[in-house]
C-alpha positions as CSV (number, residue, x, y, z in Angstrom):
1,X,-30.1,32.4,-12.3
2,X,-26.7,34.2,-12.2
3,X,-23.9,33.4,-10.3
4,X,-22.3,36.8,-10.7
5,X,-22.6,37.6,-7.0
6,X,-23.8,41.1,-7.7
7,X,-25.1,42.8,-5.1
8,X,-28.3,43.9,-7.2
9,X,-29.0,40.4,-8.1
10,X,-32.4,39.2,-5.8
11,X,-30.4,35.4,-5.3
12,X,-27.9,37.5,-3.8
13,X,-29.7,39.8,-1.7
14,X,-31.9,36.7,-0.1
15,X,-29.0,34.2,0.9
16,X,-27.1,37.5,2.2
17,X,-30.2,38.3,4.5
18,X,-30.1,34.8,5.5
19,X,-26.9,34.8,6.2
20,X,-27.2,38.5,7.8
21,X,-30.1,36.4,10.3
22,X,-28.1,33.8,11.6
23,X,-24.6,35.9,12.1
24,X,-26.6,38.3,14.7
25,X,-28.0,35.2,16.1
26,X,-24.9,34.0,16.5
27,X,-23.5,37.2,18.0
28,X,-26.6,37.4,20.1
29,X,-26.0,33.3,21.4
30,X,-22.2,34.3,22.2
31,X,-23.9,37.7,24.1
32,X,-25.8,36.0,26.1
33,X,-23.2,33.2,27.5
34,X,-19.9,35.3,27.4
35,X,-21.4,38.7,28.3
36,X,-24.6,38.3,29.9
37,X,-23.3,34.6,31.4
38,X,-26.6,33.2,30.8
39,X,-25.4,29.3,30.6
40,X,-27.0,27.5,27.9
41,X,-29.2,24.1,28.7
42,X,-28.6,20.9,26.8
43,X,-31.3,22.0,23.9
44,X,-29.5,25.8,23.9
45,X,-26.3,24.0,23.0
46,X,-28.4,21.2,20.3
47,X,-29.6,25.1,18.5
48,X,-25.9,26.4,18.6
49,X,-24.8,23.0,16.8
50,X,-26.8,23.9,13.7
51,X,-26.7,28.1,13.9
52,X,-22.8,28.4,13.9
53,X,-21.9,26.5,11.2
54,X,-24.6,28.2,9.0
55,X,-22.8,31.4,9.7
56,X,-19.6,30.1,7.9
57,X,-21.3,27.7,5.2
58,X,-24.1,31.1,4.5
59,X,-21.0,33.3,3.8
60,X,-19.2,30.9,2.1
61,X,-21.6,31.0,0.1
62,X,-22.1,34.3,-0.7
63,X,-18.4,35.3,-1.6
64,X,-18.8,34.1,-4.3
65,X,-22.2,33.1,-4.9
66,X,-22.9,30.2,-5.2
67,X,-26.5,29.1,-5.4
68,X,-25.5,25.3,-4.6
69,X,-25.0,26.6,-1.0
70,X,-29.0,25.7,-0.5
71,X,-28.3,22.0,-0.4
72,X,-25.6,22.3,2.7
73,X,-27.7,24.9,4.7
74,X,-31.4,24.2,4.4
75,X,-30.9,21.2,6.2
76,X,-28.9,22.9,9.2
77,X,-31.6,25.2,9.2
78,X,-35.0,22.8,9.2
79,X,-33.2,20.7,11.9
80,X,-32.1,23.2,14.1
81,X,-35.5,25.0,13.7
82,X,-37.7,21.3,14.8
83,X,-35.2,22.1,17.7
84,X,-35.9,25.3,18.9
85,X,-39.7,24.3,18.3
86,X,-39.5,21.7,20.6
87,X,-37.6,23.7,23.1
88,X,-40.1,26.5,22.9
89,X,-43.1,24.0,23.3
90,X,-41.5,22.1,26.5
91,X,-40.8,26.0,27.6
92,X,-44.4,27.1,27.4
93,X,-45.4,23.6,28.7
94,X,-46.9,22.0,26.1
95,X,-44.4,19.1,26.2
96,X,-44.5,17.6,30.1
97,X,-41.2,18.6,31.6
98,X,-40.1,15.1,32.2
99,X,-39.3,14.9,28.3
100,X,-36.5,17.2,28.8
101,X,-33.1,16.2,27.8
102,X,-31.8,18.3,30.7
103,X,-31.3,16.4,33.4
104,X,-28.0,18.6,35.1
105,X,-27.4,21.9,35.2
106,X,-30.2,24.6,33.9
107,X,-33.4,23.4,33.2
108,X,-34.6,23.5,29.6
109,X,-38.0,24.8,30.6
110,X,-37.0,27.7,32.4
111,X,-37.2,31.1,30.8
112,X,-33.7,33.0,31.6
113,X,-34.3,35.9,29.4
114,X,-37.6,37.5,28.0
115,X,-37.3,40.3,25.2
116,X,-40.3,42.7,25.0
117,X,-42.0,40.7,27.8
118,X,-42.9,37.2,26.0
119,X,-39.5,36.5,23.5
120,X,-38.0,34.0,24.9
121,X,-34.5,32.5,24.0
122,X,-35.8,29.5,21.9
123,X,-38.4,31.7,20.5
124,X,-35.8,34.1,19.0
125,X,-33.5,31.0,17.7
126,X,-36.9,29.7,16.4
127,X,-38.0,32.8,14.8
128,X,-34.4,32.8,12.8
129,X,-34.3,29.2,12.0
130,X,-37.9,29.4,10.4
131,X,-37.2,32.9,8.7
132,X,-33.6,31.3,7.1
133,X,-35.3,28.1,6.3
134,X,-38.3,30.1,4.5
135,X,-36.1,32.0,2.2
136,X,-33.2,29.2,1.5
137,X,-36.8,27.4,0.3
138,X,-37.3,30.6,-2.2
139,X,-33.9,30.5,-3.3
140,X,-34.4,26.9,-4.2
141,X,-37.3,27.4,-5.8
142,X,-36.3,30.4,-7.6
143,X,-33.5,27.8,-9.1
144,X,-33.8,26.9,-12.9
């Protein structure tokens, strides 16, 4: 593997998509409490905890690239994606309610927002965390 940070280079072009993913997540979670004034619940906040930082540890990263950036992100991404999976599961009611960690303010079950009809908040955070932690796992593995 290079650590040239060209563009063209594949290592490149799959930790910038990563970080691409989490900084319009990002902008989308600010969106929705600054602009929209959706409040988060207790889990929204637990998901923010591990998206933000990856949006400053993923372009740190990338200028200049530096392949070791895996180690520090993949774990941000995993945990905040068992997260948004077990918000999205106590959200569609798998999970009983009364293991909610929201006990003031909104309800973590409640849907507040539904993209296309059936997207849900948690589902789009999941849907990001599982897609960044899938391809940090190819760039590990594309690692000599």
């Amino acid at each position: 593997m290079t650590e040239t940070g060209n563009p063209t280079d594949p290592d490149w072009a799959i930790l910038f998509a990563c970080w691409l993913l989490v900084a319009v997540a990002t902008l989308g979670s600010l969106f929705f409490s600054e602009v929209m004034e959706l409040p988060p619940c207790s889990l929204c906040w637990a998901q923010r905890i591990f998206m933000f930082p990856l949006s400053i540890i993923l372009l740190v990263g990338l200028l200049p690239f530096d392949p070791g950036v895996v180690r520090y992100a993949l774990p941000l991404a995993a945990t905040g994606g068992a997260i948004a999976l077990y918000h999205l599961l106590l959200q569609v009611g798998v999970i009983p309610e009364s293991a909610a960690p929201c006990r003031r303010g909104v309800a973590c079950s409640d849907a507040q927002l539904e993209i296309l009809g059936f997207l849900s908040i948690p589902a789009l955070s999941l849907l990001v965390f599982a897609s960044v932690t899938g391809l940090l796992l190819l760039l590990r593995r594309r690692q000599p």
